[in-house]
C-alpha positions, 0 to 999 in steps of 0.5 A: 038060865033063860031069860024067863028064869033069870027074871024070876031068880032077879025078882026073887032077889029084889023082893029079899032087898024089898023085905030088909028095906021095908024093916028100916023104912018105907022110904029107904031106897037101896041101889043094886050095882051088880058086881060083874067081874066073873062074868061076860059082856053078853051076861051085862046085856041080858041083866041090862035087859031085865032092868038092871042098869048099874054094873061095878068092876074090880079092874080096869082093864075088865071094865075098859073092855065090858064097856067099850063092848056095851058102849052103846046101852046106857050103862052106869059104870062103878069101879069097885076094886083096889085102884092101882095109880098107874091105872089111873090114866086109864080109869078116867078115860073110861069116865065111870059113874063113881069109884067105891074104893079111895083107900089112900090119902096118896090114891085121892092126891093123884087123882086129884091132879090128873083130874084137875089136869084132865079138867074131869071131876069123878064121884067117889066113896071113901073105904073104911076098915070097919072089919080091922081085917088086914086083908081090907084096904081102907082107913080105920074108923077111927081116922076115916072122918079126919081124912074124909074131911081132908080128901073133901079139902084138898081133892075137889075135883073128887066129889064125895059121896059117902062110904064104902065098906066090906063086911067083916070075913066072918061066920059070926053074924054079930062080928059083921052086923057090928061092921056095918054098924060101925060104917053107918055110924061114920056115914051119919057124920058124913056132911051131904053124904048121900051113899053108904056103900056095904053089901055083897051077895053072903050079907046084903040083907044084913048090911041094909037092915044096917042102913046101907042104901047101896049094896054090890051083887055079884055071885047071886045075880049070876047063878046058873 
């Protein structure tokens, strides 16, 4: 696509997200984090050209290199993917913006420590499972406000911000709008939470009419 072409498919995108917002309420702001692993550095520079600002990545290494390439655009960097620890050293010296995915109490344990050790603090969404898939990282609905209030405890270099879930891998429409429905719940009970995190380019219009205010783009952003 040209860049006048990738501006009106963009526009097109935002006024879908402008139409499931407008049915929750006026005032429901959803943030876009375009999910850019598929893609190349010089793709994140034409999108930041057009106003998108906040780009995610599912690997560090991915996200080490795009931002070092970008290093000098003001972009908002999410990690979005599985982190494994051993990645952690690395993460952090990125400084992301925010991490979508604490799936683990032993994942927040050992961020915590090197945060404390590296005197950062880093932004963070806890994952549930609210799909009960077992190929989704995360904790159950069930236990996830008891751990968040125990990562919130013992992890204060971590800053909560919310949740974070992936829709249920499904055709069955009701099946995934009873996933998102089940995170907003959670998030409602979530103590200062400010991001509920669900979303993705097959059911962002879905999850905000769910109540997600941030939603992750990847595949629609990127059509050629």
């Amino acid at each position: 696509m040209n860049t006048l072409e990738q501006k009106r498919h963009f526009d097109t995108i935002i006024e879908r997200i402008e139409q499931a917002r407008i049915r929750v309420s006026e005032h429901h702001i959803v943030k876009i984090v375009a999910a850019s692993k598929y893609v190349d550095a010089q793709t994140v520079r034409d999108l930041y050209a057009i106003g998108q600002r906040a780009f995610g990545e599912n690997k560090v290494q991915d996200l080490k290199i795009k931002a070092d390439l970008l290093d000098e655009l003001p972009l908002e960097w999410h990690f979005i993917g599985t982190l494994q620890k051993n990645k952690i050293n690395q993460l952090l010296s990125i400084r992301p913006h925010m991490i979508h995915s604490i799936d683990t109490l032993d994942l927040a344990r050992s961020l915590q420590e090197r945060l404390l050790r590296e005197n950062q603090t880093l932004r963070a969404l806890v994952q549930v499972n609210s799909a009960y898939e077992e190929s989704k990282s995360g904790f159950t609905p069930e236990e996830f406000l008891e751990r968040y209030a125990q990562i919130t405890s013992e992890c204060p270099n971590l800053h909560l911000q919310g949740i974070m879930s992936i829709g249920a891998h499904t055709a069955d429409v009701n099946i995934v709008q009873k996933s998102f429905e089940s995170t907003r719940a959670l998030f409602e009970k979530l103590p200062n939470a400010t991001t509920c995190s669900m979303g993705m380019s097959n059911d962002f219009e879905l999850a905000i009419r769910c109540g997600s205010n941030l939603v992750r783009l990847g595949s629609i952003l990127f059509k050629h």
